[in-house]
N, C-alpha and C positions, 0 to 999 in steps of 0.2 A: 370718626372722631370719638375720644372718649366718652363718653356720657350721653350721645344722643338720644340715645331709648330713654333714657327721664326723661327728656324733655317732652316727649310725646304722652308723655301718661297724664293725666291731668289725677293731681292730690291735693288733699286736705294739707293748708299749710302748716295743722300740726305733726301731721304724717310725714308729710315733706323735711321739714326739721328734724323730728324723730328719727329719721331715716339717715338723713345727715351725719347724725352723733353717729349712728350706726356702722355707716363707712368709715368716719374721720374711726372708730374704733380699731376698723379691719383694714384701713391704708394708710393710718398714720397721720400725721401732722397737721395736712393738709386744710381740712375740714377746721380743725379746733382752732386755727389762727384766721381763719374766716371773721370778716367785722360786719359787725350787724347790717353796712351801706352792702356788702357784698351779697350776705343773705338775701336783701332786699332787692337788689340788681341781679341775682340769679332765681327769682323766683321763690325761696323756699319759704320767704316769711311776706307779707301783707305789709302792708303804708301803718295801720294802725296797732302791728303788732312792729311794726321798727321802730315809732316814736314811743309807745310801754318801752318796750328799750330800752331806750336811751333815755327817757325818763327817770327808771331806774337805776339806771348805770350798769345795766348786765352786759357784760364781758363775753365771759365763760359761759358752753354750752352749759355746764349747772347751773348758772346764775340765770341764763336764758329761761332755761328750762322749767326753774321755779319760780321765776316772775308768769311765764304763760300760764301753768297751773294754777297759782294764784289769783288770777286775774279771771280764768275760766271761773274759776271754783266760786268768785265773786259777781260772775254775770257782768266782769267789764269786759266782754270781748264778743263779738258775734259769733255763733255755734259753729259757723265756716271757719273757722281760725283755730278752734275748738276742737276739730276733728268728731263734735257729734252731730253733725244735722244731718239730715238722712232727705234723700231725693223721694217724692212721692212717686209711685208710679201708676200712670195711667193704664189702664188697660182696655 
């Protein structure tokens, strides 16, 4: 089926998103009439970044796009969501 190999990769749900816009670029349509519920039921965004959301009222993957930055940029969002927390590793 389409798309399986995502679903096995585990990503940062701003990578996730990011990537998103990325296809919706290179397949059309598809992606950018995505609604925030669908995001959120396909994995690519978090519980606490769909209700920012819809808080805001972001629509459009720009609109998404710069509520998340904003939001990072403000420390309202955990680093996981964020795309910068880094796993320690043990050795």
């Amino acid at each position: 089926m389409k798309g399986e190999w995502l679903a096995t990769v585990t990503m940062k749900p701003i990578t996730a998103f990011g990537l998103s816009l990325g296809f919706a670029w290179l397949c059309g349509n598809h992606v950018w009439s995505q609604t925030n519920q669908q995001l959120l039921q396909e994995g690519l965004i978090s519980p606490m970044v769909f209700e920012l959301l819809e808080r805001h009222g972001a629509k459009t993957p720009e609109q998404r796009f710069d509520v998340i930055r904003a939001a990072c940029s403000a420390r309202q969002l955990p680093e996981i969501d964020c795309g910068t927390s880094r796993r320690r590793r043990d050795y």
